[in-house]
Structures are given as structure tokens and as C-alpha cells.
C-alpha positions as CSV (number, residue, x, y, z in Angstrom):
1,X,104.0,99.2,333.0
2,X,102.9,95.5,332.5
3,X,99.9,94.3,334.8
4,X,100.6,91.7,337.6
5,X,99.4,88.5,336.8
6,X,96.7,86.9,338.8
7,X,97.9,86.0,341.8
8,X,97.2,82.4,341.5
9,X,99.4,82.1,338.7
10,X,102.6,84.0,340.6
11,X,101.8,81.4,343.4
12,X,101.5,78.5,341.4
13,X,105.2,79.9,340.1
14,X,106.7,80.1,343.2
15,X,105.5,77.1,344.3
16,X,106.9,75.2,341.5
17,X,110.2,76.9,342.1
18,X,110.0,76.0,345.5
19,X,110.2,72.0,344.6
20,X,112.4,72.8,341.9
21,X,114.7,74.5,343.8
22,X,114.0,71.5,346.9
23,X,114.3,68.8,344.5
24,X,117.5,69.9,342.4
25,X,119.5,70.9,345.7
26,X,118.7,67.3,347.2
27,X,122.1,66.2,346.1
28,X,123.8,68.8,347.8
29,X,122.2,68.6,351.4
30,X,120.1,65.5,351.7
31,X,123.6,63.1,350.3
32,X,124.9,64.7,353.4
33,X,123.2,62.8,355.7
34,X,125.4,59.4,354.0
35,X,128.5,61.7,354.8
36,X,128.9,59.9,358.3
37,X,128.1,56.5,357.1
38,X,131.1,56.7,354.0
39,X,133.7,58.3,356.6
40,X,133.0,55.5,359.1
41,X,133.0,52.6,355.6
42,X,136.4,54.3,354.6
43,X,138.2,55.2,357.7
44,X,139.1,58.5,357.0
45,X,139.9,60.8,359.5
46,X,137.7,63.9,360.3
47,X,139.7,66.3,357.9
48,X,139.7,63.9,355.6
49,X,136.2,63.2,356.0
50,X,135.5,67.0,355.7
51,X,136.4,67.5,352.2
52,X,133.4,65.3,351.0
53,X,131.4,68.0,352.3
54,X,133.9,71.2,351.8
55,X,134.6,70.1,348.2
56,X,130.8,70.2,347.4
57,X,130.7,74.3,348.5
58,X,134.0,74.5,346.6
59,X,132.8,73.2,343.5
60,X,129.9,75.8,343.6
61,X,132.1,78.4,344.2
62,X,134.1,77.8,341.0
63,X,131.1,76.2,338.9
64,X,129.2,80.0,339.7
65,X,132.6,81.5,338.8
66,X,133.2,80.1,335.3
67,X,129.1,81.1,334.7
68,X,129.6,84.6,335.9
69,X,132.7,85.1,333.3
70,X,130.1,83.5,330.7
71,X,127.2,85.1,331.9
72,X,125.3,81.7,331.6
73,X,122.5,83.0,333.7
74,X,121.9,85.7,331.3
75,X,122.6,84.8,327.7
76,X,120.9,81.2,328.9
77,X,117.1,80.8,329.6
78,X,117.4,79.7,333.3
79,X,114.9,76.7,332.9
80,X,117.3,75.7,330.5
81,X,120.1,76.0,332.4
82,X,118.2,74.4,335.7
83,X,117.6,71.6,333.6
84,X,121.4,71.3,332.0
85,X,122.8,71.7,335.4
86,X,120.4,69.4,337.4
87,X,121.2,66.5,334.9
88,X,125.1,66.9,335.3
89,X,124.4,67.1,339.4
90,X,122.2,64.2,339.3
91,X,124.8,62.2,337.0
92,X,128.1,63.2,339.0
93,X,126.1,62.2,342.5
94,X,124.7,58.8,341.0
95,X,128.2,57.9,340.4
96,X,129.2,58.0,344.4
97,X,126.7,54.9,344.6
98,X,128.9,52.8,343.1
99,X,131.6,53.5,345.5
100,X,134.4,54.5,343.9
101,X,136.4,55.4,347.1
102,X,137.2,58.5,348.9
103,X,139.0,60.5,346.3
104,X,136.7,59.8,343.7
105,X,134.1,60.5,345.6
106,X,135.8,63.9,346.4
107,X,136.3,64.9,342.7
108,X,132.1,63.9,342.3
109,X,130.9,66.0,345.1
110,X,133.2,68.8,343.6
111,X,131.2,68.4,340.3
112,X,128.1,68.5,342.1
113,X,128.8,71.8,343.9
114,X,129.8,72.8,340.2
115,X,126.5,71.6,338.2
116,X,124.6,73.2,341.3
117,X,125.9,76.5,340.3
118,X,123.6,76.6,337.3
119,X,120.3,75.9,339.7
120,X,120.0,78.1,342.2
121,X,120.9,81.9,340.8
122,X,119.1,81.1,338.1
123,X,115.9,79.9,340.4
124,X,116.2,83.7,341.7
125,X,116.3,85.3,338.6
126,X,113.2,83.0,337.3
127,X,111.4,83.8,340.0
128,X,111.7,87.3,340.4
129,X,110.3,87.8,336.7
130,X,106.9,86.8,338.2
131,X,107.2,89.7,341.0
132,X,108.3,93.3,341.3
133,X,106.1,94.0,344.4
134,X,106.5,91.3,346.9
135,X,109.4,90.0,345.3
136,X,111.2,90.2,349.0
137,X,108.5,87.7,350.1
138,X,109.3,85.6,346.8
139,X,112.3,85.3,347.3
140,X,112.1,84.5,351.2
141,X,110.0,81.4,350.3
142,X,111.9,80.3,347.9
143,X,115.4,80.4,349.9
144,X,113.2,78.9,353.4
145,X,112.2,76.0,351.4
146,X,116.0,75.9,350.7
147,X,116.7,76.0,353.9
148,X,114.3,73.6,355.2
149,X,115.6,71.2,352.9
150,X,119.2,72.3,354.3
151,X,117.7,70.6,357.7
152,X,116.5,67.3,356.4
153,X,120.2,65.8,356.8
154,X,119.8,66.1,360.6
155,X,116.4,64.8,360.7
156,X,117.6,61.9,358.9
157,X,120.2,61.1,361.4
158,X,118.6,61.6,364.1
159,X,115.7,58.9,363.2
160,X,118.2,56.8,362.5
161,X,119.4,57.5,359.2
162,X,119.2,55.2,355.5
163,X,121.0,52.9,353.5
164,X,123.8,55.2,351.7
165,X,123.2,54.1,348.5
166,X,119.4,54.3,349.0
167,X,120.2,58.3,350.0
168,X,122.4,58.9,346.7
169,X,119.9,56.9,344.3
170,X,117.0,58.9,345.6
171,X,118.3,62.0,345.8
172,X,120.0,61.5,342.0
173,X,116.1,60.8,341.2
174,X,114.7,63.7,342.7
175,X,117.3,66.3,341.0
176,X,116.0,64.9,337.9
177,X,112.9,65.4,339.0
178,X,113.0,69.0,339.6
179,X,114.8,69.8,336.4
180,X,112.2,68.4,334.5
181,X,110.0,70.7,336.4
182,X,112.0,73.6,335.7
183,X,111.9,72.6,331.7
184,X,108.2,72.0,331.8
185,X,106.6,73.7,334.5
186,X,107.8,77.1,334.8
187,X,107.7,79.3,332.6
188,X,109.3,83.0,332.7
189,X,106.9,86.0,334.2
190,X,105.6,88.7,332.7
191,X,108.5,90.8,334.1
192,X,111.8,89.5,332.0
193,X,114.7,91.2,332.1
194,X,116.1,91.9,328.8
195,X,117.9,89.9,326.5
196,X,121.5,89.7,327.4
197,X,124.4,88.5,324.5
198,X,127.9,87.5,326.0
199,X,130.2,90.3,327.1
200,X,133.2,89.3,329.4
201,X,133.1,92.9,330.7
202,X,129.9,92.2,332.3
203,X,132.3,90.9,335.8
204,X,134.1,93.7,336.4
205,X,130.9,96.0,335.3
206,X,128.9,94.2,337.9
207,X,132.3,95.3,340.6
208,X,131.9,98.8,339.7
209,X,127.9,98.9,340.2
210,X,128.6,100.7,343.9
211,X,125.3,99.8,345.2
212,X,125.7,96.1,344.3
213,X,128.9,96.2,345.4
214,X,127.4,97.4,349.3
215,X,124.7,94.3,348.5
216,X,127.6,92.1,348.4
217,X,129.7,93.3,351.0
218,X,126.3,92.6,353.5
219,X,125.9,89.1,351.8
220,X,129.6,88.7,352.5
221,X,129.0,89.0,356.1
222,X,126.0,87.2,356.0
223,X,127.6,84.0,354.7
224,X,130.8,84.4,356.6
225,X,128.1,83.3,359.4
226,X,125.9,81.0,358.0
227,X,127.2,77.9,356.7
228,X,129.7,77.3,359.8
229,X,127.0,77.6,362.1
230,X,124.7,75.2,359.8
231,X,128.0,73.1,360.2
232,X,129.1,73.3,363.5
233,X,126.1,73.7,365.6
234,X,125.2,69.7,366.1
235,X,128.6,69.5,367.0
236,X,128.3,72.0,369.2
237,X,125.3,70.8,370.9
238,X,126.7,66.9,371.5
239,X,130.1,68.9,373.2
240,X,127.6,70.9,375.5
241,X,125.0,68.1,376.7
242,X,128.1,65.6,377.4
243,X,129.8,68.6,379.5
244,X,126.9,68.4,381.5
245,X,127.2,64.9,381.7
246,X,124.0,64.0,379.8
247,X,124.4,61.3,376.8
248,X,123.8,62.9,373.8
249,X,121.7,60.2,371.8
250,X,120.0,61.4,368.6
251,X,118.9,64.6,370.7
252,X,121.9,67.0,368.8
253,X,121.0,65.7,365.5
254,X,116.8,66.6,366.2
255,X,117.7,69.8,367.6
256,X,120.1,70.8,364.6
257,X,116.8,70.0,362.7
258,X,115.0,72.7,364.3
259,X,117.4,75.3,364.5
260,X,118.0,75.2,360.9
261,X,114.5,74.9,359.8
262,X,113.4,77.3,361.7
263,X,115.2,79.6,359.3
264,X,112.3,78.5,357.1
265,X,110.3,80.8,358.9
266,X,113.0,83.3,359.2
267,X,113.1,83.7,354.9
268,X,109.1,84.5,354.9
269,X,109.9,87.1,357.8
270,X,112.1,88.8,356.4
271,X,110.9,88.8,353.2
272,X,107.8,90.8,354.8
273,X,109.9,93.1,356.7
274,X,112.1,93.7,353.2
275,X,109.3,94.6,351.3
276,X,107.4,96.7,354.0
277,X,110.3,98.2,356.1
278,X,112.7,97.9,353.9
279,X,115.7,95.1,352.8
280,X,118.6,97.2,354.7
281,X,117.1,97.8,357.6
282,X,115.8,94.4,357.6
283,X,119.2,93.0,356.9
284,X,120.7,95.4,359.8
285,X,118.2,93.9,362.0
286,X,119.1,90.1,361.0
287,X,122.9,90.5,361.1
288,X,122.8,92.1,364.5
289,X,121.0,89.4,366.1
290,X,122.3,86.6,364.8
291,X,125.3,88.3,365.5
292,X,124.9,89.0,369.1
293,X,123.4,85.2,369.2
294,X,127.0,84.0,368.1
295,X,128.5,85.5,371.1
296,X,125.5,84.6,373.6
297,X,125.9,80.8,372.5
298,X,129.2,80.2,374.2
299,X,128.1,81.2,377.4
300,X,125.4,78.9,377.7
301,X,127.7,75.3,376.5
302,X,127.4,72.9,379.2
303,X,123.9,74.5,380.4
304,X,120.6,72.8,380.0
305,X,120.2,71.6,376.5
306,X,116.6,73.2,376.6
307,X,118.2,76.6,376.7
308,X,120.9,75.9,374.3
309,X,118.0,74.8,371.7
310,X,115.9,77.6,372.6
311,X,118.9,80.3,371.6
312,X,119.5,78.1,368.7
313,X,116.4,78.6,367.8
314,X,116.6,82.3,367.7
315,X,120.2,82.2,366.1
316,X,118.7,80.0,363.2
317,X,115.6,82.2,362.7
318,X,117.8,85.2,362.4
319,X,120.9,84.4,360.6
320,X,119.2,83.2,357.3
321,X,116.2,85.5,357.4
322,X,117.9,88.3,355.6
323,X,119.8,86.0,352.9
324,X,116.9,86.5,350.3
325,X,116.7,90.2,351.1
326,X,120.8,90.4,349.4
327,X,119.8,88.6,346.3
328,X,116.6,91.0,345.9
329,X,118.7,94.1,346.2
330,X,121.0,92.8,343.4
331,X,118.2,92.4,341.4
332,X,117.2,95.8,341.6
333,X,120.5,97.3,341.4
334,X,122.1,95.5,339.5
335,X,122.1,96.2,334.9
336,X,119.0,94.8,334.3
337,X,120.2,92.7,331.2
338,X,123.0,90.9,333.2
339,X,121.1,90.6,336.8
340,X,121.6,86.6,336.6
341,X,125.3,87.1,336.1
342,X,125.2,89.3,339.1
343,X,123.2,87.0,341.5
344,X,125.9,84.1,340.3
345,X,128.9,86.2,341.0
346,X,127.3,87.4,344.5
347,X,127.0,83.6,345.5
348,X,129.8,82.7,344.1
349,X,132.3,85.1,346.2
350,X,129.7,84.4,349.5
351,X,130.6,80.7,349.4
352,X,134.1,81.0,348.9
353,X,133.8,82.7,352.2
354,X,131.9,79.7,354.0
355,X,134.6,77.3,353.3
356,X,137.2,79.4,355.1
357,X,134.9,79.9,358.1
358,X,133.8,76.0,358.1
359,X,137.8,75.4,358.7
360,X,138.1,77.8,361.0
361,X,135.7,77.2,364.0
362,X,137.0,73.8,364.8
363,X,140.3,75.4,364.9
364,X,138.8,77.9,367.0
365,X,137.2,75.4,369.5
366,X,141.0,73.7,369.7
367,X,142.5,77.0,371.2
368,X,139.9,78.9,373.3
369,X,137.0,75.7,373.5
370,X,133.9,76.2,372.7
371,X,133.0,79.5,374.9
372,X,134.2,81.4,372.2
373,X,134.4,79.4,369.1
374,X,131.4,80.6,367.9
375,X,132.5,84.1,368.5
376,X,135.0,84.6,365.8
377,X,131.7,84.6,363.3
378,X,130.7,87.8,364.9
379,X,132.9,90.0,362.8
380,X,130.9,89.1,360.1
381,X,127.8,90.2,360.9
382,X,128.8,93.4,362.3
383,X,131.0,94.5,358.9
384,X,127.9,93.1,356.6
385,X,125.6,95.7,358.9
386,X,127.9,98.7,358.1
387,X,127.9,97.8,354.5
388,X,124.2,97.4,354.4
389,X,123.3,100.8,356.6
390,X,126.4,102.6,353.9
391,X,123.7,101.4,351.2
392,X,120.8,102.8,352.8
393,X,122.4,106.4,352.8
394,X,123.5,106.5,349.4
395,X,121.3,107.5,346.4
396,X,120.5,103.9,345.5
397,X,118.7,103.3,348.3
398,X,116.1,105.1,346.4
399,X,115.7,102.0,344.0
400,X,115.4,99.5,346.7
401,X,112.3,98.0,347.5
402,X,110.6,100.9,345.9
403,X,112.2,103.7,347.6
404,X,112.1,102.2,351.7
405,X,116.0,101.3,351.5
């Protein structure tokens, strides 16, 4: 078996990953802090304002498609691909600057989503040929400084916010930035996976993988969660502090900041736990408390906004700190020649369920307010825990973070 590397050098890997992964991802989550600012320059309505952010996860979903059914992430060397990728995200987000109006802007941010596509699976599999021990801690850094860069929108806002344009150029700049890292700064580990040549058969092989398939279902009901509560939750918190008849301010927009950073944290935890405990257990653990925060939330709207935050908190530590902990079982489960078409077609199907979720709680809040809103998210949760504890029975279990499950 090939030695570890020194551990300076694995480090120095995934901290470079780490900024690319921060840097190329900038036009996805930092441009949405300008999201307000164009719907207010534009008039549009709040569904029609949603689509600048909704088309963004949409064009990811079909940009990690179309690279799944090429298997891109295989046949490509990812710091190639980063670097492609982050060009066309950085060139399709500049554009928005100029302000081409509503509907152009739609079809850019759909372009984004789709150049973004060839970042981040390809990030995981980069990284994880620098670790085979510890790669659930690898990957748990890497997807927290993800996350933490997932918050930055809110903090943004809530100190006041930037010129939109400013916001576009910079984060344009910055996805450059970390492509160029990615070209130059990373190479691949001492652990590669093998060399991969096209072979359309790969999709459905990677369907009939059973033990990938469980890893899928759980990231399924992971994500079904996730992104609507990342959307939701400042809106959430402004609707609870004005029931109990406190002006909101910039206090929602801070405390969204914290929730979802604190999922930071929640990556490196579980990335711990994965490795030492094991990733389904861990996973069982994080779905059923995020979960059970989903339901708890409700209860407490028009309460103290110091409890509200301090359940938020939990929910955002919880209901991201098992996302790496999916993508680390893939690659362990999955044909070791085609694991980056695998990872892609696992986030691609996962984010083609946020969009429907995103829709769906405001709906939600319409009918039965916002007591039980968050609520509906619970199903998710529950059904990606008995997918997850079905893969810890099974014989595959016994290649999982090697041999705890």
C-alpha cells in the first residue's frame, strides 16, 4: 500500500482546496447578497425575484447532469476541470454587472449553477486522493469552509451590504482566483483513483452499485432539508421577532450568519465522528437532530429571539454536519475508476431536490403559518436515516470507513 504523505503536505492540500473551493463558489453565494438590491432596482415580485436564486441551483443540477453522462470528473483531471469550469462561472457572473435586466440575468445565474458543476465534485475527488484515513475529517473541512462561505451573504446584509456591481466584479475576480489555484497549486495525492476512458454505461452502473444507491438515498434526505432551511430561516426569524412585536433591524440577517456558519463547525465534527464511530451512525445521529430541530423551531416563532437563535444554532450545526460523511461513502463504494462521476451524479439528484423544497416552505407558511412550515422538512430526515441505518446492515458497511459502518 502506498505510504501517507507527510502530513504537512495533506494539510497544505486541503488547505488549498479549502480557498479553492471558497473562492470558485463566491459566485454562487457571496452574488447573493446583491439578490435583494437587483429585485428592489427591477421591481420584480418575490417569485419572480426567486428565480435569480432558484435558477442558479437549477443550473447546477443540470450542469452536474450532463458531466455525469460524460463522466467529466473522471476522464478529466479535476484541476483541469476546476479551472475550465471556474473561468465559464466567473465569465457568465461578470456579465450580470452590466445589467442586462431580469431575464438575462436569469439565464446567467443558470450558467453559473452550470459552470459550478465542474468545481465542487471534482474538489471532493481531488481531495480525497491525498487521504484514505481521515478522509471523513477532509472532507468535513473542506464542505465547512463551504459552508461558512454559504453564510457570508447574511453577514453582508446585515452590516449593511455593497454596491451590486462591486459584489459581482469581486466575486467574478475571486473565482478566477481559485481556479488558478486549482491549475497551479494542487496537485493530485498519492492516492489516485484509476484512470477512467468514457463509458455512457457508467450512470446507470453507478444506480445499480446498492451501497451507493443507500449513500444517496441518505444524501437525498439530507438535502431535502438543507438548502430550504439555509433559505428560509432569515425569513423565518424577521416573521418571529415582529410577532413579538420587536423591529427586526439587521438582527435576522446576523443571526442567519451564525446559524449557517455554525455548520462550519458541524463539517469538522462530523468528520471526526465519521471516521471514528463511523459515517452511518454519524449521519443517523445528524439527520435525527436536525430533524427533530425542524419540528422544535415552529414552536418557539414569536418567542424570544435569543431562544430562536440558540435552536438555530443547534439546527445549523446538525443539519450540514453529516453532508461530507455522503460524499465519503461514495467514494468508498462507489467503482473506483468512475468515483468523480458518482460524486457528480449524487449532487446532482440532491439539488434537484432543494429546488422543490425551497418552493415549498413558503407555500407551507401560507396554509398552516409558520408553526409548522418548517415541519414538512422533517420527512426528509427521517427517510435519509432509514436509508443510512439499511447501509449499515448490509455487507458494504464493511468497506466504510474501514469496516465501523
Amino acid at each position: 500500500m502506498t505510504p501517507s504523505p507527510p502530513a504537512a503536505r495533506r494539510h497544505r492540500a486541503l488547505f488549498a482546496l479549502s480557498l479553492v473551493l471558497v473562492f470558485s463558489m463566491t459566485t454562487w453565494f457571496s452574488a447573493s447578497a446583491v439578490i435583494p438590491q437587483l429585485r428592489e432596482l427591477w421591481g420584480l415580485s418575490s417569485t419572480a425575484g426567486s428565480w435569480l436564486t432558484i435558477s442558479v441551483q437549477l443550473g447546477f443540477v443540470v450542469g452536474a447532469l450532463m458531466s455525469a453522462a460524460l463522466n467529466l470528473a473522471d476522464i478529466v483531471s479535476p484541476r483541469h476541470l476546476i479551472f475550465a469550469s471556474s473561468l465559464g462561472a466567473a465569465a457568465a457572473n461578470a456579465i450580470i454587472g452590466l445589467d442586462p435586466g431580469p431575464e438575462t440575468t436569469t439565464v446567467l445565474r443558470f450558467l453559473t449553477g452550470l459552470f459550478l458543476a465542474g468545481v465542487y465534485p471534482p474538489a471532493l475527488k481531488l481531495l480525497s486522493t491525498w487521504f484514505v484515513r481521515g478522509r471523513g475529517v477532509a472532507l468535513g473541512v473542506l464542505v465547512g469552509a463551504l459552508t461558512v462561505g454559504s453564510a457570508a451573504p447574511h453577514l453582508v446584509n446585515g452590516l449593511g451590504g455593497l454596491d451590486w456591481r462591486l459584489v459581482i466584479y469581486v466575486t467574478s475576480a475571486l473565482t478566477v482566483l481559485g481556479g488558478l489555484l486549482a491549475q497551479l497549486g494542487v496537485r493530485e495525492g498519492p492516492f489516485p483513483f484509476p484512470k477512467a476512458v468514457f463509458d455512457p454505461r457508467q450512470t446507470h452502473a453507478v444506480l445499480a452499485n446498492r451501497g451507493v444507491v443507500l449513500a444517496v438515498f441518505g444524501y437525498f434526505g439530507h438535502q431535502w432539508e438543507l438548502y430550504a432551511m439555509w433559505t428560509w430561516f432569515v425569513v423565518f426569524f424577521a416573521a418571529s421577532m415582529e410577532a413579538a412585536g420587536r423591529e427586526p433591524g439587521s438582527l435576522p440577517a446576523l443571526a442567519t450568519f451564525l446559524v449557517i456558519g455554525m455548520g462550519g463547525l458541524g463539517c469538522w465534527v462530523g468528520g471526526i465522528l465519521g471516521d471514528r464511530w463511523g459515517r452511518t451512525r454519524t449521519t443517523v445521529l445528524m439527520m435525527g437532530l436536525s430533524g427533530t430541530c425542524s419540528v422544535l423551531v415552529g414552536f418557539l416563532f414569536g418567542r424570544s429571539p435569543w431562544l430562536v437563535l440558540a435552536l438555530g444554532l443547534v439546527w445549523g450545526f446538525t443539519i450540514v454536519a453529516d453532508s461530507a460523511q455522503f460524499s465519503a461513502v461514495v467514494t468508498e463504494l462507489a467503482d473506483q475508476a468512475y468515483v468523480g462521476t458518482a460524486l457528480t451524479l449524487q449532487t446532482a439528484t440532491g439539488f434537484a431536490l432543494t429546488i422543490a423544497t425551497i418552493w415549498l416552505v413558503p407555500y407551507a407558511e401560507e396554509i398552516v403559518g409558520w408553526r409548522w412550515a418548517f415541519a414538512l422538512l422533517a420527512p426528509g430526515p427521517l427517510l435519509g436515516s432509514l436509508a443510512m441505518l439499511r447501509l449499515l446492515h448490509s455487507p458494504a458497511a464493511e468497506r466504510i470507513a474501514h469496516g465501523r459502518g
